[in-house]
C-alpha positions in Angstrom: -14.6 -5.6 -33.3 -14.2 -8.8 -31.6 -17.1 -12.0 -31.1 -17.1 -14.3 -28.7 -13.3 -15.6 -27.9 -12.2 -12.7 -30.6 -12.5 -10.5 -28.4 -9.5 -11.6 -25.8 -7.4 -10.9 -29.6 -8.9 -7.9 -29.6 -7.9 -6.6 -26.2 -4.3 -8.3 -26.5 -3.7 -6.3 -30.0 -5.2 -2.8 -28.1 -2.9 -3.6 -25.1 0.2 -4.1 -27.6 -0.6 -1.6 -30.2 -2.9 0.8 -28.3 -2.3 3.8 -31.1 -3.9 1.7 -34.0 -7.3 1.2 -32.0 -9.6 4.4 -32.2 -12.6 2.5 -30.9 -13.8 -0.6 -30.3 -16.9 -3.0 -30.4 -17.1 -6.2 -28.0 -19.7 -8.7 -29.1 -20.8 -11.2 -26.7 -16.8 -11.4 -26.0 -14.9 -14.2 -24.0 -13.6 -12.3 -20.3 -11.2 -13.9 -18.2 -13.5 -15.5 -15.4 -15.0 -18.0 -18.0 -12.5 -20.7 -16.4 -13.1 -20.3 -12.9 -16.8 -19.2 -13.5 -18.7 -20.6 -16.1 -20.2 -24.1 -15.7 -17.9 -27.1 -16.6 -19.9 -28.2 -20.0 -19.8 -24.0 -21.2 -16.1 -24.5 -21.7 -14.0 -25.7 -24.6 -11.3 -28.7 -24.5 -7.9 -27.2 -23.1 -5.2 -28.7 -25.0 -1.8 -29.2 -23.3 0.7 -26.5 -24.3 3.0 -28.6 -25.7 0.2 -29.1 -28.4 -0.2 -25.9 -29.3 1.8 -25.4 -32.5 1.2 -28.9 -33.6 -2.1 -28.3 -33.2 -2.2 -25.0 -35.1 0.5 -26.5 -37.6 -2.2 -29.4 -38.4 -4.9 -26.7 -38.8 -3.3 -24.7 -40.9 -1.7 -27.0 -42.9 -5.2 -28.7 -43.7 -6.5 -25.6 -45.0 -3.7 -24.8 -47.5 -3.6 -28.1 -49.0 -7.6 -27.8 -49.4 -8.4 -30.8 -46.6 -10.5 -28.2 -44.4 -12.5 -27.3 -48.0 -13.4 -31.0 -48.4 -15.0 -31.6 -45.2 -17.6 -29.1 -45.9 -20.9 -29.5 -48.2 -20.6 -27.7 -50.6 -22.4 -24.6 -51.1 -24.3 -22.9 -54.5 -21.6 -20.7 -56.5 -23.5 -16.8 -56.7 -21.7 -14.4 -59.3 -23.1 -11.4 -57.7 -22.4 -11.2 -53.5 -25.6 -8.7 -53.7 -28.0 -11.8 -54.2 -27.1 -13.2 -51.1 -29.2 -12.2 -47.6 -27.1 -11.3 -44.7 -27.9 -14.9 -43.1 -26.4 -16.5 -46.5 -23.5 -14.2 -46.6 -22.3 -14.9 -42.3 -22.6 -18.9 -43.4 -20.2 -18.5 -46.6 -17.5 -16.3 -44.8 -17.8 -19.0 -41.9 -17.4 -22.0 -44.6 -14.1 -20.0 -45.5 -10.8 -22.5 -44.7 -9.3 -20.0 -43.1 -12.4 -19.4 -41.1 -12.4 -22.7 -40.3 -9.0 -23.5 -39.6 -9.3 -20.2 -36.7 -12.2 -21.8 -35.1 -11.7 -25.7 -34.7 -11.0 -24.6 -31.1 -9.1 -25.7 -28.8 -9.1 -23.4 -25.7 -5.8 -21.9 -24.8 -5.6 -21.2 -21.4 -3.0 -18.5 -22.2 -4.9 -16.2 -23.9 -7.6 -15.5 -21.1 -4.4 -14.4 -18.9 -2.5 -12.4 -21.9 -6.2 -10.6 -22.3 -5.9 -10.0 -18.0 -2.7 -8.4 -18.1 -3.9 -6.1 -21.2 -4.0 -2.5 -21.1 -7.4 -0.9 -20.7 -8.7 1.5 -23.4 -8.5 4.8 -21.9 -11.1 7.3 -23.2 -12.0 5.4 -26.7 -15.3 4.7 -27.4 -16.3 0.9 -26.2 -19.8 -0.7 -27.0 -19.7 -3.9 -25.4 -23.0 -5.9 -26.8 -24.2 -8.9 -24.6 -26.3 -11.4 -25.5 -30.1 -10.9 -23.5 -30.8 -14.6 -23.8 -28.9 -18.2 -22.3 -28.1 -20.9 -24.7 -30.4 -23.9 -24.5 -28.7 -27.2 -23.9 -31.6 -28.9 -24.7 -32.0 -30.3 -20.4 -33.6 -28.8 -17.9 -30.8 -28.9 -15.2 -28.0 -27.6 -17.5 -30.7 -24.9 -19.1 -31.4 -24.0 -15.2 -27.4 -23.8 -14.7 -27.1 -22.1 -17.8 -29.9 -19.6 -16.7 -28.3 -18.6 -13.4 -25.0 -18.2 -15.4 -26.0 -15.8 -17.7 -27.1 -13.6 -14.8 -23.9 -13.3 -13.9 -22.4 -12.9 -17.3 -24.7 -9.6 -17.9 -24.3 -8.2 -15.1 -21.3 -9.1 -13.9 -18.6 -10.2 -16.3 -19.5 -8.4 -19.3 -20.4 -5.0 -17.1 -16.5 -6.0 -16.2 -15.4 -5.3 -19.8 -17.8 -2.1 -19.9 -15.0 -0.3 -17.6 -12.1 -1.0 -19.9 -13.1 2.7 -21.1 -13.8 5.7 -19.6 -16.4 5.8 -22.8 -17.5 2.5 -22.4 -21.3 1.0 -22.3 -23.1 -1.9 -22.4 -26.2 -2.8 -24.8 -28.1 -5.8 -23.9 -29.6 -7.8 -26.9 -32.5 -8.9 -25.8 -34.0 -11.1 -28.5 -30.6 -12.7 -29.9 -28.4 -15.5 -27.6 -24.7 -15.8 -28.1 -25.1 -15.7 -31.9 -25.6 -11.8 -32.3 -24.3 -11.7 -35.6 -26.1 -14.1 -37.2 -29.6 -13.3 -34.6 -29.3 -9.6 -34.6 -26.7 -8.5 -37.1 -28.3 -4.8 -37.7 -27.6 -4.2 -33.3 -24.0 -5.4 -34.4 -24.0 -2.8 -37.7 -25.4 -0.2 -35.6 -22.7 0.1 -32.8 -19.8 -0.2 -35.2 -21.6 2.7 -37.0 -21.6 4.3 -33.6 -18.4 3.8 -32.3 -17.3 5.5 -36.6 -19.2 8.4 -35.3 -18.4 9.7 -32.5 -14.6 8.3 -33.4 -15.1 10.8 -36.5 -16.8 13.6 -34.0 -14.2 13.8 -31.4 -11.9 14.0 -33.9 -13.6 17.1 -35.6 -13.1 18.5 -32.2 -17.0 19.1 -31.6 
């Protein structure tokens, strides 16, 4: 299962280890086009590639040595994980250091092209789940932009990703924007769950 800009990893890893993946779940998931698409303020900083590594380096070596931990407020200690509500359990995997060292983004231009020349996923099960509603930017010309954008990211771009498989298909969330698993994380359960099944079906040879 891959979210958002996971799920360019997601189809890289497929493409290089294609007998590992049985099925697969796309949620709201980055596709190629973004760059050449999406309006200017949807996309992230693009660092230079010679700043890659450094960049990663710095990242990673801020979380070992407990710098990434210190930035963030702290949060209640819970003995038993079955107290916490789903909401409460997304926000203290996401306050994770090495959650955060993945996701202070910089855009690498590289990994929309590496998910391009991918391999598709032949006849595995796909669910690809798009978000039903636009982010709001809080103005009414970049909302309007952002509008007309996610026309095409429905039913264009992420329909795109729908025809990696020969079992692929598309669920629109309607009531959730790009956050599905935090808005609508029982739609996200649910096609993992399906994707299980019919993995676990076909292999039962019904």
């Amino acid at each position: 299962m891959g979210f958002s800009f996971g799920g360019l990893n997601v189809r890289v890893y497929n493409g290089l280890y294609p007998n590992e993946v049985a099925g697969t779940v796309l949620v709201d998931s980055a596709h190629e086009d973004e760059p050449k698409r999406a309006p200017k303020f949807y996309l992230g900083h693009t660092a230079p590639q010679y700043l890659w590594y450094p960049l990663h380096l710095m990242f990673q070596t801020a979380r070992h040595t407990g710098l990434l931990r210190l930035t963030q407020p702290s949060a209640p200690r819970v003995q038993d994980g079955s107290q916490l509500t789903p909401d409460q359990m997304i926000r203290a995997l996401q306050r994770q250091p090495k959650s955060l060292a993945s996701s202070k983004g910089i855009v690498i231009p590289e990994s929309y092209e590496q998910a391009r020349a991918a391999a598709g996923m032949g006849d595995r099960p796909l669910i690809v789940l798009t978000a039903g509603k636009p982010p709001s930017f809080g103005d009414p010309e970049l909302d309007r932009q952002a509008s007309a954008y996610h026309q095409v990211w429905v039913h264009e771009m992420q329909a795109q990703l729908v025809r990696l498989s020969t079992r692929g298909r598309q669920i629109v969330v309607e009531n959730s924007d790009h956050g599905i698993p935090s808005r609508a994380p029982d739609v996200l359960i649910g096609a993992v769950r399906e994707v299980v099944t019919e993995i676990r079906s076909k292999g039962s040879g019904r």
